[in-house]
N, C-alpha and C positions, 0 to 999 in steps of 0.2 A: 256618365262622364261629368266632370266638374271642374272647374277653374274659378280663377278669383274676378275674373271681366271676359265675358264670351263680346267678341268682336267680329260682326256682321256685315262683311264686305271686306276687300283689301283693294281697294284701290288709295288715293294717295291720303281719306283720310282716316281710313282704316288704317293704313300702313303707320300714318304720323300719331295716333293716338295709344296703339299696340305697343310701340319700340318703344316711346315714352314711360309708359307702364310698365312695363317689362326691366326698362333701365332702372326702378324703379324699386323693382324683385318682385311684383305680381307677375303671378301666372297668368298666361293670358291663352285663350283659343281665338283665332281666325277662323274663319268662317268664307271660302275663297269658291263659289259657285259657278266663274269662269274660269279661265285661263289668266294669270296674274299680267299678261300680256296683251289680252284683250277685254281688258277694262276701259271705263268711260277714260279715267284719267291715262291710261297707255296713250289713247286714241287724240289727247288733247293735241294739236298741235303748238299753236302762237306761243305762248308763254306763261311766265306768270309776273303780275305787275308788283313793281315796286320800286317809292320815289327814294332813288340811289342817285341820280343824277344833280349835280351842282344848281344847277336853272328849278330844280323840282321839289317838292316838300310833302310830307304827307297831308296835311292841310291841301295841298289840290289834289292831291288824289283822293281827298275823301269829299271834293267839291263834284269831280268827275263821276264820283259814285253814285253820288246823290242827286245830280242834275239827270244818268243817263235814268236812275229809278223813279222819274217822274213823279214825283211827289208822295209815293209809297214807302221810299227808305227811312231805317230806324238810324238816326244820326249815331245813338250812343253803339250801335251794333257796326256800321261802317267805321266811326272814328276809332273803335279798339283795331278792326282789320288791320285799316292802314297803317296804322301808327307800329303793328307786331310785323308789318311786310318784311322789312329787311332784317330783323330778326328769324322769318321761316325763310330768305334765303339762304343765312346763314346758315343754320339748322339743316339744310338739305345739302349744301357744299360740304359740312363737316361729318354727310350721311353718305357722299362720295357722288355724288351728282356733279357732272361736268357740265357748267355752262359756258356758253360759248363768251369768248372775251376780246377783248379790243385794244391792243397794246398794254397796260398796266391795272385794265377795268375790266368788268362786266360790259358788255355788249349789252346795248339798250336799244328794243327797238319800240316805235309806233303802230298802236291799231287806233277800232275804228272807235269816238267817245274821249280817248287821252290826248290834251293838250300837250304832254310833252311826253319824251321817249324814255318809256319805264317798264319796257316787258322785256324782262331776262330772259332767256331764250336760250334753246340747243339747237341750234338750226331750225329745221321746222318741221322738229319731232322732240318737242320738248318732254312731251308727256311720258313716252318711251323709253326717254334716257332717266328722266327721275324716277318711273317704276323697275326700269333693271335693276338700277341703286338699290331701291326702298324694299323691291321682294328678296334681292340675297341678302338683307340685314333681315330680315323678313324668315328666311328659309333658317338661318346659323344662327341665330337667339334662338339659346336655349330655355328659355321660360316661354316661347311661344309654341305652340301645336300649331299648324298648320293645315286646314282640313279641306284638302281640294273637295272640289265634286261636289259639297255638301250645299242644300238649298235648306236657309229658315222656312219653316212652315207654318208656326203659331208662336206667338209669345207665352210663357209660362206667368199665367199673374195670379197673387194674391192677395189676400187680405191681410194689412199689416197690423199691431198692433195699435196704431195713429187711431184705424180706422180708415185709411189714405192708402188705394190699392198699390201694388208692390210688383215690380218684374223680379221674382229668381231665376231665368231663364229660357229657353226655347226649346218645340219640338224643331227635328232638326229630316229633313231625306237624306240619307247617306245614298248617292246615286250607286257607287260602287257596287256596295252591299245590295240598295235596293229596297232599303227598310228603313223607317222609321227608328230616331232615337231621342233619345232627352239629356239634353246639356244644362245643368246647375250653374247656376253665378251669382255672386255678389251684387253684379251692374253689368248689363249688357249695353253694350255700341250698334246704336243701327249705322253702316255708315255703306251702305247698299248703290249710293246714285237715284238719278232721276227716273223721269220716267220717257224718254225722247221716243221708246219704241213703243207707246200707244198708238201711234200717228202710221201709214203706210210708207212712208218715207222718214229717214231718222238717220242723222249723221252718225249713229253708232251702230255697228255691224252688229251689235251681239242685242240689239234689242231692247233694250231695259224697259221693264213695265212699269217702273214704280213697286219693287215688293216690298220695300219699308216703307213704305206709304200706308201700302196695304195692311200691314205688318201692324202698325202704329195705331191706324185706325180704327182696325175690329180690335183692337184689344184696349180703347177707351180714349185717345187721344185727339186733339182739337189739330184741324189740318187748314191753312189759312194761305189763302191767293192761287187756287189753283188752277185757274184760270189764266195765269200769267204765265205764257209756254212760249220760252223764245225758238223762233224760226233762225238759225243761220243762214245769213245772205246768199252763200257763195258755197254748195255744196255741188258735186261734179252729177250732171245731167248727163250719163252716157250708161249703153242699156249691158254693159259688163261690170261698169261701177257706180249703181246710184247711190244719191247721196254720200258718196265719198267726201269728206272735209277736206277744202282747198280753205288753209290757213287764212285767218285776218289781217298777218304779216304783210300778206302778199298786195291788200291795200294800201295798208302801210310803210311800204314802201315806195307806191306811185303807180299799183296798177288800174287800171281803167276797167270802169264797167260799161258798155255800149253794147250795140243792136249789132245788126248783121250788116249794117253801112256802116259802121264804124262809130257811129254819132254816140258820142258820151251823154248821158241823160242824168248823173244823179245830181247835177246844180239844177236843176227844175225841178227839184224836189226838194230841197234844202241847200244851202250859201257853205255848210260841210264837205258838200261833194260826196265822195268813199268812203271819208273818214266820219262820217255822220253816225248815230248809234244802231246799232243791229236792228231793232225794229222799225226804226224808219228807210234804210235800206233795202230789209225784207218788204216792207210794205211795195217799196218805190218798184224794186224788180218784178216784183204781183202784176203791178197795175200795168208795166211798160211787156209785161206778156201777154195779160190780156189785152190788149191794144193794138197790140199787134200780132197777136194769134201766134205766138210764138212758146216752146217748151222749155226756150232757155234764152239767157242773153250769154254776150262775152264779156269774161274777165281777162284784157290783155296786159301783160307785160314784156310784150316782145320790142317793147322800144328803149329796155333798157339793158344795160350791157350783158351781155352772155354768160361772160362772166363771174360779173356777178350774181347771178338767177343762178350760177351751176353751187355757185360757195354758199347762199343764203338758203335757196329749197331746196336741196337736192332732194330731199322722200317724192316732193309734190312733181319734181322734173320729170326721175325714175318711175313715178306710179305712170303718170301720164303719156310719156314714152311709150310705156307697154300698152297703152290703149291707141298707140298711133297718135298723139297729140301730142306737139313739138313747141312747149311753152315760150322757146325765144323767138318762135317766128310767128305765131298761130293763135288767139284766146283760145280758153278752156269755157266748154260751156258749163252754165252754172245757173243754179236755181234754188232757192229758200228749202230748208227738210228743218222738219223740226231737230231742235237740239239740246235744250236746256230747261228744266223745268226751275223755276223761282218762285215756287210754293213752293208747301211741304206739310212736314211734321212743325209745329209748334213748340220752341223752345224756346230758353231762355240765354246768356251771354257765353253757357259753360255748355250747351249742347243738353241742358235738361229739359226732359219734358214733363206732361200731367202724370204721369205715374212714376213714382219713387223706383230708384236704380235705373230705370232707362235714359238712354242717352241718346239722338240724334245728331251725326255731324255732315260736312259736305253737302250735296244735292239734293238727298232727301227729307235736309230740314229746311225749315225757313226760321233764319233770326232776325230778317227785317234787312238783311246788308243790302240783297238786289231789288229791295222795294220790285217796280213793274218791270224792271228790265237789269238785265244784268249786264254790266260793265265788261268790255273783252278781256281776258287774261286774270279776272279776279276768283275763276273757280278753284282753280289749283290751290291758290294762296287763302283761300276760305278753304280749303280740306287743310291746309299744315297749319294755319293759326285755330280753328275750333279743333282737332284734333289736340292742339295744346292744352288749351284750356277746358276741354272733358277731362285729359288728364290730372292735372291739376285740381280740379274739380271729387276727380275719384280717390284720388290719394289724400284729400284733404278727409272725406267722409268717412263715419264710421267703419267697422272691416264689415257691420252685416246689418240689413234692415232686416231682421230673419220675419217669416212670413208663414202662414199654414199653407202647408202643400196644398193644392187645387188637385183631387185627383179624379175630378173629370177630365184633366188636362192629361195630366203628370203621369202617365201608363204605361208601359210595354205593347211595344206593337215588334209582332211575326213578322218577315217577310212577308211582302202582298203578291200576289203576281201581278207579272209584265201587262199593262195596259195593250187591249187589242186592237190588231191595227183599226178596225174598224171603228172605236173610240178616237184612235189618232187623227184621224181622219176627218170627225166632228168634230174633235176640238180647234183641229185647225182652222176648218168652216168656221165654227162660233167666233176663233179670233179674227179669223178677217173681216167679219160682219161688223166687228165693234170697231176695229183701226177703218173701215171704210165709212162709215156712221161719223168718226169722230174726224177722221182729215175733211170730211164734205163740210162737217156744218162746225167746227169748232176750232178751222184751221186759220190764217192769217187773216182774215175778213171773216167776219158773223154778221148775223142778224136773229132778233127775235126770234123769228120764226123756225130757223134754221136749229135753232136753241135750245128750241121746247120741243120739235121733233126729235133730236139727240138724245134728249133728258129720256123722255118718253119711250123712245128704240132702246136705245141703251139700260134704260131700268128693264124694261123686258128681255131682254139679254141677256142680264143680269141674272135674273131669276133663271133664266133655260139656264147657265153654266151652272147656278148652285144646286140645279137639280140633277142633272149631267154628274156635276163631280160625284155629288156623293152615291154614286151608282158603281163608282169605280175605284179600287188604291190607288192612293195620290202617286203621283210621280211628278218630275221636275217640270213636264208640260203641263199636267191637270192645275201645276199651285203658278204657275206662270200665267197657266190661263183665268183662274179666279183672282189673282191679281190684277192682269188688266180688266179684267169686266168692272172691277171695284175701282181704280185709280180712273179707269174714263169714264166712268159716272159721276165721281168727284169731280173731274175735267167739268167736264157739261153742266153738272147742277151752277159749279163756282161761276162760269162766265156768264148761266141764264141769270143768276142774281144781279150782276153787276151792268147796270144802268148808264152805262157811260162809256169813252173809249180814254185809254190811259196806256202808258209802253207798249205791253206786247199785246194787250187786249183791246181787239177794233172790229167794233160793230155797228156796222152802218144805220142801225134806229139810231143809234147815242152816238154819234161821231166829236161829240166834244167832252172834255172831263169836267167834273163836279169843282167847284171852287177848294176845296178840300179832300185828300185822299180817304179813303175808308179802306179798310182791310175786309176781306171776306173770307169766314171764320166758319166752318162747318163742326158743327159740335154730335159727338158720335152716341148714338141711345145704348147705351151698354146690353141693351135686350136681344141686338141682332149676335153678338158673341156666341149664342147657344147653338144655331144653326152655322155659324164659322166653326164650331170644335166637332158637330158633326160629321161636319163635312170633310176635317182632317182626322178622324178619330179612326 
């Protein structure tokens, strides 16, 4: 198979970087390994930020970015954000995205970090309604392929004539089929998502490992801050829906976080109260459970009108309902799940990275915008603005960086057979061992010790899946599973380096930050690639 841009993921900044190109007249392949419905960005709720309001400018919102990123944000990377914000609203309302409005405007609400009210908003299922939009322009552009089911499994790289290696492509699972295939391209888009489902709790249903991470990594690329994994505050503690994301909004508009007597506690923890930034939040709910031996606190907003709670959440009403939890009279309980990874892939302003034609956008890169912590409501709006500019990016470049086929790589593969259960069965084992490894000692609180145990468990881990895999034909659990073994030992290596506590990384040896930010930058030996193509061969 062949196209002019193979695009690896379709959530929103998959979707925003594809349709661009496409309008463009490249042909383009998706690359869609969920359900285009349950994707990271389906799943967003709050919004997405952008200063539209009178009182607001993007100059604070690029103050707010960079105060919540704690001295890690790349100023020239947030100031292009903010300033294209209202621009990717636009861009999404003329992509048929309904957001919710206010007499003759945009509806602006408040979360937790933003001084004034800038998150655009579909009720509080924002993420939902722009991917209904995004996947049926998505599904009816004709220059795009669509390829549900399909999982990337290796990147395709060569040697270019620079000298300077080259992506033409990917091996790809066709789940359907059940086999292995090889997709051609000019310039591939990782645009995959984080990795929130390394951790045993993880506000995304569908798990994400990180496989553009992984992706990125074994095929030569520089992966920086991975250690910086934010914890959402306010994720539903009940044993039919954990971790379910109970929106930021619902701070933002005045609800309460307290104990099981009512007592509100986050002004003892910060003069912000609610609206304080998600890792200090997350932190404060940590400590006020362990403290009091508690598995969740309350998030109430039964003191404000009914009415309005039915017109502003309805998803959050309706989910909670069905669990027996009556949010106008009653808190919801709630507790920190991981949610957002603010490392990545290493790029540059366009979504480029170290290898010529690859592209990272959204969650699974880092361009310095979330520095240590990421700002609420700015993921969305970082998948439609770097989506932009990859494009831009790709249409400005030559039409081919052409490259010597790799045909270690580059092969036909037979259908494999079905993995047996009894394989399934380990694998499952192996991924619990590493998300329990990696929630005990690399979760909201570290230390040292905790650190180097991680590093240590998890490199040995490591080693049992890459001997496991290649015993078996890959299938979309085997590459799921060598993905996280690989993405949470990055986890782990990144935060045992880091000597200090800073946004989302707090560990109790270093509980104060370095006068200066530093990045940490893991640089990949291109030697371990032979035993990766092994192991998908």
């Amino acid at each position: 198979m062949q196209a002019d841009v193979l695009v690896i993921g379709a959530g929103v900044a998959g979707a925003s970087v594809a349709l661009r190109l496409a309008a463009a007249g490249r042909r383009v392949t998706v690359l869609c390994a969920a359900p285009l419905d349950a994707s990271a960005s389906a799943q967003a709720l709050g919004g997405i930020a952008a200063a539209l309001a009178p009182d607001d400018s993007p100059a604070l919102h690029l103050e707010d970015t960079l105060g919540v990123g704690a001295g890690l944000g790349r100023e020239a990377a947030a100031r292009m954000t903010v300033e294209a914000a209202p621009a990717a609203i636009a861009w999404l309302v003329s992509h048929g995205v309904a957001f919710d409005r206010a007499q003759d405007a945009l509806d602006l609400a408040q979360e937790g970090g933003h001084r004034r009210r800038r998150i655009v908003h579909a009720a509080d299922a924002t993420g939902r309604v722009v991917m209904r939009a995004l996947a049926a322009r998505l599904a009816a552009h004709p220059r795009i392929s669509l390829l549900r089911d399909h999982v990337a499994a290796e990147l395709v790289v060569t040697a270019s004539a620079s000298g300077r290696t080259a992506c033409t492509g990917a091996r790809v699972y066709d789940a359907h089929a059940g086999r292995m295939i090889t997709i051609s391209a000019t310039h591939v888009v990782l645009a995959t998502g984080g990795a929130s489902g390394a951790f045993e709790i993880s506000t995304n249903s569908t798990r994400p490992v990180g496989d553009g991470i992984a992706l990125a990594w074994l095929a030569g690329c520089r992966i920086a801050n991975m250690e910086m994994v934010q914890f959402h505050p306010t994720a539903l503690r009940h044993p039919r829906s954990e971790g379910w994301l109970v929106t930021e909004a619902i701070r933002g508009d005045g609800g309460h976080l307290c104990l099981p007597d009512g007592e509100r506690f986050m002004f003892r923890h910060d003069p912000r109260g609610e609206l304080a930034p998600r890792d200090i939040v997350a932190r404060a709910i940590h400590a006020e459970m362990r403290a009091h031996g508690l598995d969740s606190v309350g998030l109430d907003i039964s003191h404000l009108d009914a009415s309005r709670i039915r017109a502003r959440f309805p998803n959050t009403l309706t989910h909670c309902a069905a669990l027996g939890i009556d949010i106008t009279r009653a808190p919801m309980p709630v507790a920190p799940a991981a949610h957002y990874t603010c490392g990545g892939v290493m790029t540059g302003a366009a979504g480029e990275t170290d290898i010529a034609g690859l592209y990272a956008i959204g969650e699974v890169a880092w361009t310095g915008l979330h520095g240590a912590n990421r700002l609420a409501s700015n993921s969305l709006l970082e998948g439609v603005v770097f989506g932009a500019t990859a494009a831009a990016d790709i249409l400005a470049a030559p039409a081919s960086h052409a490259g010597r086929p790799d045909t270690s790589i580059d092969t036909p593969a037979d259908a494999p057979a079905a993995t047996p259960p009894a394989a399934r069965r380990e694998a499952q084992r192996l991924a619990a061992g590493i998300r329990r490894i990696l929630s005990r000692e690399a979760g909201i609180v570290r230390s040292d010790t905790g650190l180097a145990g991680a590093v240590a468990g998890l490199g040995e881990l490591q080693q049992r899946v890459e001997t496991f895999c290649t015993r078996h034909a890959p299938d979309r659990r085997l590459l799921a599973l060598r993905n996280l073994a690989c993405v949470a030992s990055l986890i782990a290596q990144s935060a045992a380096l880091r000597k200090e506590s800073r946004g989302a990384h707090f560990n109790t040896d270093h509980p104060h930050s370095h006068p200066e930010g530093v990045d940490i930058v893991l640089r990949n030996p291109r030697e371990t690639l032979e035993g990766y193509r092994h192991a998908v061969a």
